[in-house]
PyMOL commands that place a pseudoatom at each C-alpha (Angstrom):
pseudoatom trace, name=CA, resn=UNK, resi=1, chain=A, elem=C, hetatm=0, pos=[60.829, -2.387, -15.418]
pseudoatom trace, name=CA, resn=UNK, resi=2, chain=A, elem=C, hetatm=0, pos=[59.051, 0.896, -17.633]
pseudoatom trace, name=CA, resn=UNK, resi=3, chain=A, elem=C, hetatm=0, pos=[61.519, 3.128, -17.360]
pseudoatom trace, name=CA, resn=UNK, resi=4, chain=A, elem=C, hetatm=0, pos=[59.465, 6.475, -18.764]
pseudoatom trace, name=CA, resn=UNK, resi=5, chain=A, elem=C, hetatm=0, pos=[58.814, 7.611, -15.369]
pseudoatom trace, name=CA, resn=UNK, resi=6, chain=A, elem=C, hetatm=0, pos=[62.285, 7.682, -15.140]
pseudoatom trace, name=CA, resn=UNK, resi=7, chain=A, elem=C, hetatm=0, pos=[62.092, 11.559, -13.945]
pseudoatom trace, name=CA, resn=UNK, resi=8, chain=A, elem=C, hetatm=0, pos=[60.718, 10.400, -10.878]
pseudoatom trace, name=CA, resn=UNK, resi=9, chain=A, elem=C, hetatm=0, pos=[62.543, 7.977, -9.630]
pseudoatom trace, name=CA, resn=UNK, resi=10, chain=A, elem=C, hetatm=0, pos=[65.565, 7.431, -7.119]
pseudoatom trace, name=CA, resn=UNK, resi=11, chain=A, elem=C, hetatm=0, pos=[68.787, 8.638, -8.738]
pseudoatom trace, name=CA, resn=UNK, resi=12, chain=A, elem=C, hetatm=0, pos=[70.964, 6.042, -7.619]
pseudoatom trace, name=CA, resn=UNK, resi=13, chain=A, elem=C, hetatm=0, pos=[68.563, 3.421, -8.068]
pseudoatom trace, name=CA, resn=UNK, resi=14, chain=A, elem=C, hetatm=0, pos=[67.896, 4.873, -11.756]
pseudoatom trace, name=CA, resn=UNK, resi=15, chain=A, elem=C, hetatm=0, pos=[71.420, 4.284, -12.425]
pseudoatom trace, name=CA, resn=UNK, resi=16, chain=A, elem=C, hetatm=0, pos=[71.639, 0.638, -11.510]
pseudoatom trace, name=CA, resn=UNK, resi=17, chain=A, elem=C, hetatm=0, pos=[68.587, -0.015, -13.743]
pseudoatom trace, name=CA, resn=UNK, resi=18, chain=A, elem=C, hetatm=0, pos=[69.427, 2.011, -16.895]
pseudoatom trace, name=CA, resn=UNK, resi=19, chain=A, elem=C, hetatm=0, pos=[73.192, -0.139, -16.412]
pseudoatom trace, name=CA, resn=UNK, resi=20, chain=A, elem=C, hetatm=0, pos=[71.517, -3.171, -15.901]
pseudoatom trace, name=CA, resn=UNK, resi=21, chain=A, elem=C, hetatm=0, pos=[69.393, -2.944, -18.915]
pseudoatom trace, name=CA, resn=UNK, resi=22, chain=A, elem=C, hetatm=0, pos=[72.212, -1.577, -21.290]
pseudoatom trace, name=CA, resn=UNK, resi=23, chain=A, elem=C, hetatm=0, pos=[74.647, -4.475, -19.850]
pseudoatom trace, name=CA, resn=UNK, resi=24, chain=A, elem=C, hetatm=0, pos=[71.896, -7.022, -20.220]
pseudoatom trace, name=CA, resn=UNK, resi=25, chain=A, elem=C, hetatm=0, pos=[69.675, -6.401, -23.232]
pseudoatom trace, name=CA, resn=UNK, resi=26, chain=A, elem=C, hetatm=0, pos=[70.297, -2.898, -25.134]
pseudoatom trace, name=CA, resn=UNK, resi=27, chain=A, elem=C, hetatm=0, pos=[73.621, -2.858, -25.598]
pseudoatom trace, name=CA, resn=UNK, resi=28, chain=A, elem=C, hetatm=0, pos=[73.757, 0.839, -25.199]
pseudoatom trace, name=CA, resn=UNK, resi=29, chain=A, elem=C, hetatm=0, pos=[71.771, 4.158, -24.514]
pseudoatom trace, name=CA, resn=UNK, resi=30, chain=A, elem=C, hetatm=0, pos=[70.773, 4.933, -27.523]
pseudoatom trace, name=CA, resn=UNK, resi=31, chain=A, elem=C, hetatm=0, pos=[68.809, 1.434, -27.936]
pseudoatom trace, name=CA, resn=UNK, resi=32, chain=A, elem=C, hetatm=0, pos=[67.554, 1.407, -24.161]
pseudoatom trace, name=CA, resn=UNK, resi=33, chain=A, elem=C, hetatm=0, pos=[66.219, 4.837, -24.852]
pseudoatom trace, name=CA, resn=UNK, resi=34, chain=A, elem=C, hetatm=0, pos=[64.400, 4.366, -28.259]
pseudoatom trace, name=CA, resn=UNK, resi=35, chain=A, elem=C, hetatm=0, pos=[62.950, 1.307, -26.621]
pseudoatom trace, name=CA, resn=UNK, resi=36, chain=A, elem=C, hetatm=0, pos=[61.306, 3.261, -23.895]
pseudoatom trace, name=CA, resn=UNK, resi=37, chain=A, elem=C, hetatm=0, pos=[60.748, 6.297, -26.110]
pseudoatom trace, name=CA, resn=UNK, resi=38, chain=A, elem=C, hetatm=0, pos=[61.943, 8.632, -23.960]
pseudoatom trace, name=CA, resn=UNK, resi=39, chain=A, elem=C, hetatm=0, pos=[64.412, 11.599, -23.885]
pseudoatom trace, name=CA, resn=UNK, resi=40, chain=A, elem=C, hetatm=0, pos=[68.064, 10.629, -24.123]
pseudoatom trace, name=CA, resn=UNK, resi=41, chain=A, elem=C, hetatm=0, pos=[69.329, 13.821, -23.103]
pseudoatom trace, name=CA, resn=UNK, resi=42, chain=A, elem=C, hetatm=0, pos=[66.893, 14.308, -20.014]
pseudoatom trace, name=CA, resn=UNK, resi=43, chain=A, elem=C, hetatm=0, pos=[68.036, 10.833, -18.954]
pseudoatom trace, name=CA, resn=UNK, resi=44, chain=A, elem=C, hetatm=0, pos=[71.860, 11.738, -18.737]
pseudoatom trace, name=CA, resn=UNK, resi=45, chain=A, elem=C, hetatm=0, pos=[70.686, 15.170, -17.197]
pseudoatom trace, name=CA, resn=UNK, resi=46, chain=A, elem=C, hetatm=0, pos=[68.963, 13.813, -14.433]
pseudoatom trace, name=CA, resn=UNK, resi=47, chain=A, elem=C, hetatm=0, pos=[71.900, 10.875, -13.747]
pseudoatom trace, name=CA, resn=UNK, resi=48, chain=A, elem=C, hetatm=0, pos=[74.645, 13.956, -14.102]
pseudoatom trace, name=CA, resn=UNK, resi=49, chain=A, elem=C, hetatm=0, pos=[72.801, 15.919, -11.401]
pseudoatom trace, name=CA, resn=UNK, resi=50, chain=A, elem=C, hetatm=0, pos=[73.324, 13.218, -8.864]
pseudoatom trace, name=CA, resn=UNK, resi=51, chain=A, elem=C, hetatm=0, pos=[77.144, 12.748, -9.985]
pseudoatom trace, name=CA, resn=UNK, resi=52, chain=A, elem=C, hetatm=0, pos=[77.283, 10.036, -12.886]
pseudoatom trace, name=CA, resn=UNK, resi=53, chain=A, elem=C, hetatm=0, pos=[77.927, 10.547, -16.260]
pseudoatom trace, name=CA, resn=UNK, resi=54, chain=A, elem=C, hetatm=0, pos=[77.904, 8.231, -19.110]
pseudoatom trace, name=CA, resn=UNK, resi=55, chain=A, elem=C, hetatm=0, pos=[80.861, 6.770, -20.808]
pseudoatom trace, name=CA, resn=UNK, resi=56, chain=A, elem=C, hetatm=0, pos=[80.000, 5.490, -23.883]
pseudoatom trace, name=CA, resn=UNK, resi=57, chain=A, elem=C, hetatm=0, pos=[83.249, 3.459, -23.700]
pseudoatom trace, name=CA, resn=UNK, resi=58, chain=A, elem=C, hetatm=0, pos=[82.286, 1.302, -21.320]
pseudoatom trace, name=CA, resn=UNK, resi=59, chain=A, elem=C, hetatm=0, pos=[78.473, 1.721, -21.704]
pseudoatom trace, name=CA, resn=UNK, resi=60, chain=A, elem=C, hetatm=0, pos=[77.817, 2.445, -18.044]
pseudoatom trace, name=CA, resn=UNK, resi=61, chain=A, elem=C, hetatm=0, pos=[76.795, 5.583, -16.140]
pseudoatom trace, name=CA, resn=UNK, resi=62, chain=A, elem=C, hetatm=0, pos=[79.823, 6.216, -13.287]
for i in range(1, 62): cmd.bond("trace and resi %d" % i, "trace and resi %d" % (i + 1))
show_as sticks, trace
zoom trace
């Protein structure tokens, strides 16, 4: 799944994906969002206004 319409989409669903695809291939944000070229920092924006955050400890948004 392209993930650079990523402003669109369904928060929650969002969520699962971007975990999914750092658990599974990237590793962690920074890779997943190179990858897709897209805005790191309007990623984690739009995933903090529907109540997760990222912790880089675990490499997950919660």
């Amino acid at each position: 799944m392209n993930l650079a319409n990523f402003e669109t989409m369904d928060p929650i669903m969002l969520m699962s994906i971007v975990n999914m695809k750092i658990r599974d291939e990237f590793g962690d944000l920074e890779n997943l969002t190179k990858f897709f070229d897209i805005d790191q920092q309007k990623l984690v924006n739009k995933l903090a206004a529907a109540g997760f955050d990222y912790l880089p400890e675990v490499k997950q948004f919660r």
